[in-house]
N, C-alpha and C positions, 0 to 999 in steps of 0.2 A: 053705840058709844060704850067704852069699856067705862070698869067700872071710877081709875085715877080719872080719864076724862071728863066725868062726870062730876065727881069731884071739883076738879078743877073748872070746870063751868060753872058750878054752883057757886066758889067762892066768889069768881069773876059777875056773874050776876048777880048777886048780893053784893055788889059794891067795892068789892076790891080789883086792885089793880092787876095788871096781867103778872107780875112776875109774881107777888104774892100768893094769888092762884095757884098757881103750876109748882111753887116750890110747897105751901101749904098741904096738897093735896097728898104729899108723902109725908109730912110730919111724924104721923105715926112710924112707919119702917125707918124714921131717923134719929128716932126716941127722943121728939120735940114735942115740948109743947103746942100747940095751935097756937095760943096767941106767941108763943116764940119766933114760932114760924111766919107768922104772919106781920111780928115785928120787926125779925132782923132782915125781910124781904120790903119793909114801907119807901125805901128812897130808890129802891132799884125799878119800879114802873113805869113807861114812858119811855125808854131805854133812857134809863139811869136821871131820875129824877126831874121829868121832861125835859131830856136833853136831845133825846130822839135819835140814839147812837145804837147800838146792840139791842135790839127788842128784846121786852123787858119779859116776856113769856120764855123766851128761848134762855135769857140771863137764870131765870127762876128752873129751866131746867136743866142749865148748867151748873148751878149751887147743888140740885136735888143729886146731880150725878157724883157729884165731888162729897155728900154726906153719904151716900149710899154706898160706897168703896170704904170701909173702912181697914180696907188692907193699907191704904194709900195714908204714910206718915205726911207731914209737913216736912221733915227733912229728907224726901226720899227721890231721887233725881229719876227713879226707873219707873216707881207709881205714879211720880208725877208725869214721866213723858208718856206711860200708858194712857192715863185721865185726859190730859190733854187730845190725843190720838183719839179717844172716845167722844169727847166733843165736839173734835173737829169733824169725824165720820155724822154727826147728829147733826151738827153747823151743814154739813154738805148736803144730809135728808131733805130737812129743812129750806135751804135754798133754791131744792130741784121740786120742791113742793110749791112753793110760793114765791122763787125769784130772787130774794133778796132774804136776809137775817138783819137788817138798818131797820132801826123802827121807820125814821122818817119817809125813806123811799115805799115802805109798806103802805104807810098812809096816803103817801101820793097816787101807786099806781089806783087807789082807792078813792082819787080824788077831793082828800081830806088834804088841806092845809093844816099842817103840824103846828103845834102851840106848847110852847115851856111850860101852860097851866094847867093842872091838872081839871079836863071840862069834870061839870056836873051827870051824875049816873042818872040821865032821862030816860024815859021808854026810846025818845029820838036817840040820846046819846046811843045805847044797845042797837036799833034798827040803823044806823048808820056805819059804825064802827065793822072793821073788819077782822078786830083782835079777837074776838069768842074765837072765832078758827082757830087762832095762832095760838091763845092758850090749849084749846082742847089737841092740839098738833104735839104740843110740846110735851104734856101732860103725857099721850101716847108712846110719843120717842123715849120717856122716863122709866114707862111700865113696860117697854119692851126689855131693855137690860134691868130690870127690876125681878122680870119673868124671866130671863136666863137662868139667875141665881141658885 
């Protein structure tokens, strides 16, 4: 396991949610605070607040990717269609890894019935859950253009 994965597993089993994870675990190279990071990531888990649309590990490393460009303005049509092209290349990783980027069909091929509630963090919840991967995946795909740099 590198060393962001790691990271990002650690926050995921210590109880936070997958996209908070995976964005957290860069905090530092994005000159955030931890609890920042781990604040402005609390609604996007579950893909996007159990809604079960964009998994919420891959959302967390699509913010991580868009903080780590600091070339890339908010008014910039060219940064912006680069960054996008970079997430859609990681969107694509991601998909040919595991199938799908949907939180909910994630949970399904995994035989979990999706729910808008956020379950309780059990030893059961962790041995069942198939998100540990898809954070420590995402976490990976972050430190790889991280390690370009």
């Amino acid at each position: 396991m590198t060393p962001k994965e790691q990271k990002a597993h650690d926050y995921f089993y210590g109880g936070y949610s997958c996209a908070q994870s995976v964005f957290a675990a860069f905090h530092g190279e994005m000159g955030l605070s931890e609890e920042a990071a781990l604040k402005l990531m609390l609604p996007m888990g579950g893909g996007v607040s159990g809604l079960r649309d964009i998994c919420g590990a891959f959302t967390g490393a699509a913010m991580a990717l868009n903080m780590l460009r600091p070339d890339v303005k908010p008014n910039d049509p060219e940064g912006k269609k680069a960054l996008y092209a970079l997430v859609q290349e990681k969107a694509e990783a991601f998909k040919a890894q595991f199938g799908t980027c949907i939180c909910r069909e994630l949970l399904e091929m995994n035989d979990i019935t999706p729910s808008p509630v956020p379950a309780e963090r059990t030893a059961k919840y962790y041995e069942e859950r198939p998100c540990g991967k898809y954070v420590e995946a995402c976490a990976r795909l972050v430190e790889e253009e991280l390690n370009k740099a």
